[in-house]
C-alpha positions in Angstrom: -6.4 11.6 5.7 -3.7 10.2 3.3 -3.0 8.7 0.5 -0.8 5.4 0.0 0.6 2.6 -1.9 2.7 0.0 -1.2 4.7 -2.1 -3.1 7.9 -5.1 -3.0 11.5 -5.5 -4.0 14.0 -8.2 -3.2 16.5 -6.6 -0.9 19.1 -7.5 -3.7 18.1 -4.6 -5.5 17.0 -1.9 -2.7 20.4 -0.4 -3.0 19.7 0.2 -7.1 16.4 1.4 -5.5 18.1 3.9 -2.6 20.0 5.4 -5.6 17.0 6.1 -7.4 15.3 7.9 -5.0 18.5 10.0 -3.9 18.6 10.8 -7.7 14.9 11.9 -7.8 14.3 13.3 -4.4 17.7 15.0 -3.6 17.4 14.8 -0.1 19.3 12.9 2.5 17.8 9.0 3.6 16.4 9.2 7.2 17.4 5.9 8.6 14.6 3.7 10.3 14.6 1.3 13.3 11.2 1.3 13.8 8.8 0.0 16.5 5.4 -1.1 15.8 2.9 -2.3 18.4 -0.3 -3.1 17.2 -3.3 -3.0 19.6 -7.2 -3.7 18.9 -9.9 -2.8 21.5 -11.5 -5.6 23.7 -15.4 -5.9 23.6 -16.3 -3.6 26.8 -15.4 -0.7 24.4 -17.5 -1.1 21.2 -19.4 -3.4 19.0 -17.1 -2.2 16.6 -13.4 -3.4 17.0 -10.8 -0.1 16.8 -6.8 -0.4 16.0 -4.0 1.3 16.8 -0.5 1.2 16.5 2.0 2.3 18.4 4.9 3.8 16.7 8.9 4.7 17.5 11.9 4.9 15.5 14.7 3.8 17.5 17.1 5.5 15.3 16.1 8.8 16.9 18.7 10.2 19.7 15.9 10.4 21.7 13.0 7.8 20.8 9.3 9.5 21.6 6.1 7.1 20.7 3.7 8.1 18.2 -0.2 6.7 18.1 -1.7 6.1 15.3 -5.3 5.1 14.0 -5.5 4.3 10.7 -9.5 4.2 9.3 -11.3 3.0 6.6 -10.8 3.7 2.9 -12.7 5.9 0.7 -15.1 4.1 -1.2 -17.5 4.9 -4.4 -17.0 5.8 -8.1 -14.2 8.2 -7.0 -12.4 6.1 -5.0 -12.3 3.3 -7.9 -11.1 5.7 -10.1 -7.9 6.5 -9.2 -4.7 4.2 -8.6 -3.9 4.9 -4.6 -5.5 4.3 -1.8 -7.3 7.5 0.1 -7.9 6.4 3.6 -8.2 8.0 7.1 -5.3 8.3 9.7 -5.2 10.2 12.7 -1.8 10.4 14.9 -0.3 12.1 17.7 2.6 12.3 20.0 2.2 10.3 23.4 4.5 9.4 26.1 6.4 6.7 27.1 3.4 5.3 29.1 1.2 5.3 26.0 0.9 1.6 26.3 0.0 1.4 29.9 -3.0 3.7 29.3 -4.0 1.5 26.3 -3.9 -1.4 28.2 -5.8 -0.1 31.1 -8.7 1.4 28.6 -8.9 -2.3 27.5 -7.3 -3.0 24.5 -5.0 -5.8 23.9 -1.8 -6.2 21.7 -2.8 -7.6 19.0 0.8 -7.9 17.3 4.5 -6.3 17.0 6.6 -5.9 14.3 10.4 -4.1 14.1 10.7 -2.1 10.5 14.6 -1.7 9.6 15.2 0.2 6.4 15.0 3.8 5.6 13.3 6.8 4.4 12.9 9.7 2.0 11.1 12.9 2.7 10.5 15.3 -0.2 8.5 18.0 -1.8 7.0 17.1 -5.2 3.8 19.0 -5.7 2.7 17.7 -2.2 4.6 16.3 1.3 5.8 12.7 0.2 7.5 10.0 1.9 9.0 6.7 0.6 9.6 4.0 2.8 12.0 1.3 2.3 12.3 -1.6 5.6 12.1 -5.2 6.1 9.5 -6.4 8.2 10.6 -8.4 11.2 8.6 -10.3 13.7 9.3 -10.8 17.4 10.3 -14.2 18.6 9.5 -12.8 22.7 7.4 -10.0 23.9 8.9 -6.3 23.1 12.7 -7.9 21.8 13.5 -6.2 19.4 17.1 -7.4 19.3 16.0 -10.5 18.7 13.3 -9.8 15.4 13.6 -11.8 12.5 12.6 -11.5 8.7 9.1 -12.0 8.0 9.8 -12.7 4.3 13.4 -13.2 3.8 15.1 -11.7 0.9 12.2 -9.4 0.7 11.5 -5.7 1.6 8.3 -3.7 1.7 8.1 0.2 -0.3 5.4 2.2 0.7 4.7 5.9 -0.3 2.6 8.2 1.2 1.7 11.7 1.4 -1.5 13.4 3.6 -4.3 15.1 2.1 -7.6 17.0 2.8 -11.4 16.3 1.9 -10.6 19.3 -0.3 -7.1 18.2 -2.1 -6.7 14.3 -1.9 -7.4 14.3 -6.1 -4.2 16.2 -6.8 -2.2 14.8 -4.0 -3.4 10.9 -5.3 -2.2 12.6 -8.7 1.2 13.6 -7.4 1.6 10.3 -6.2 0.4 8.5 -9.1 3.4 10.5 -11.1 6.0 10.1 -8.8 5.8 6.3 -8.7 6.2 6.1 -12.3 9.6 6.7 -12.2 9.8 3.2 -9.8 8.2 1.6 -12.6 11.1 -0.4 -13.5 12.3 -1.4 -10.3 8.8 -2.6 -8.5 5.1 -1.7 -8.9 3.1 -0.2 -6.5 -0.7 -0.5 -5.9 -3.8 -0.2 -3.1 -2.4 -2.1 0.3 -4.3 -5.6 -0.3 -3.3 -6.1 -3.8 -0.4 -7.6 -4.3 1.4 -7.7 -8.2 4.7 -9.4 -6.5 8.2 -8.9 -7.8 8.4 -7.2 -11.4 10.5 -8.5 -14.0 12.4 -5.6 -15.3 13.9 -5.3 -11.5 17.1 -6.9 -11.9 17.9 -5.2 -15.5 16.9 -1.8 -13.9 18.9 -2.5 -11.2 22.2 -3.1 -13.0 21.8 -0.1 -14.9 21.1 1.7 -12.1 24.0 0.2 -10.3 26.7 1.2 -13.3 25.5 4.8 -13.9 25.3 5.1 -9.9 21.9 7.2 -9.9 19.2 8.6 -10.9 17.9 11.8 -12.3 17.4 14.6 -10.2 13.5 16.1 -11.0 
């Protein structure tokens, strides 16, 4: 299980943003090249359709895949209540012939996408970690040297941190406060509900860029 939200910026201001976070997280950016194969199941396995991605950061010295099934949301009263998004996800470490065996138990790639950007990995009251990349899509099958922008100009933020049954309230809490100190730079909400671009960005990015940081929490 974990909890997430998502958010944009205009890759004119992501370096007022990586500032930020180095201020607030004080820990060194993990740099991201990532991978992302998308596969849903074919109709021989299930009524119901089932995803998963494929996953590997070719920034690593030595790239390993990572499978990954995300499920569905939480839903009810308790879900409504509170501002991220609580969700199933499931993932594990597979070889370099995970997508042979996915192909052979039916599914079928579905889509591909190549994430370049970065990442922060902290403690604050709970395990979180802030993504920063721009989304590219693959003009031929698996080329990854030859991705392009799927918005120009434009870079996805997501932050997440796993929880329990038992703990996903205070951990959706811990998140809630941490992403008020983005506030100025973006907003961030449930994937599926997009608030766009906010417009305080570019003044919080000047600041940002003339005191060169943030404050350390």
């Amino acid at each position: 299980m974990e909890c997430v939200v998502q958010g944009i910026i205009e890759t004119q201001h992501v370096e007022a943003l990586e500032i930020l976070l180095q201020g607030l997280c004080g820990v060194r950016r993990e740099n991201l090249r990532v991978h992302e194969i998308c596969l849903k199941s074919g109709p021989n396995l299930g009524a119901v359709a089932s995803e998963v991605r494929l996953i590997c950061n070719l920034e690593q010295t030595e790239p390993t895949w990572t499978v990954r099934h995300i499920g569905g949301a939480m839903r009810g009263a308790g879900a409504e209540q509170i501002s991220v998004l609580v969700r199933t996800m499931i993932e594990s470490k597979a070889s370099k012939n995970v997508l042979r065996l996915f192909y052979a138990l039916g599914y079928k790639l579905d889509h591909e996408l190549l994430r370049v950007g970065f990442a922060f990995h902290f403690q604050r009251g709970t395990q979180i970690t802030v993504t920063v990349s721009s989304v590219n899509k693959m003009l031929q099958l698996h080329a990854t040297d030859e991705a392009v922008p799927v918005t120009p100009g434009i870079q996805l933020v997501e932050v997440t941190a796993p929880a329990t049954s038992e703990n996903y309230t205070e951990v959706a809490a811990a998140v809630s406060s941490f992403c008020e100190y983005l506030a100025p730079l973006l907003h961030l909400s449930k994937p599926g509900i997009s608030t766009g671009v906010v417009p305080t960005a570019a003044a919080a990015a000047a600041s940002l860029m003339s005191d060169g940081g943030g404050t350390t929490l």
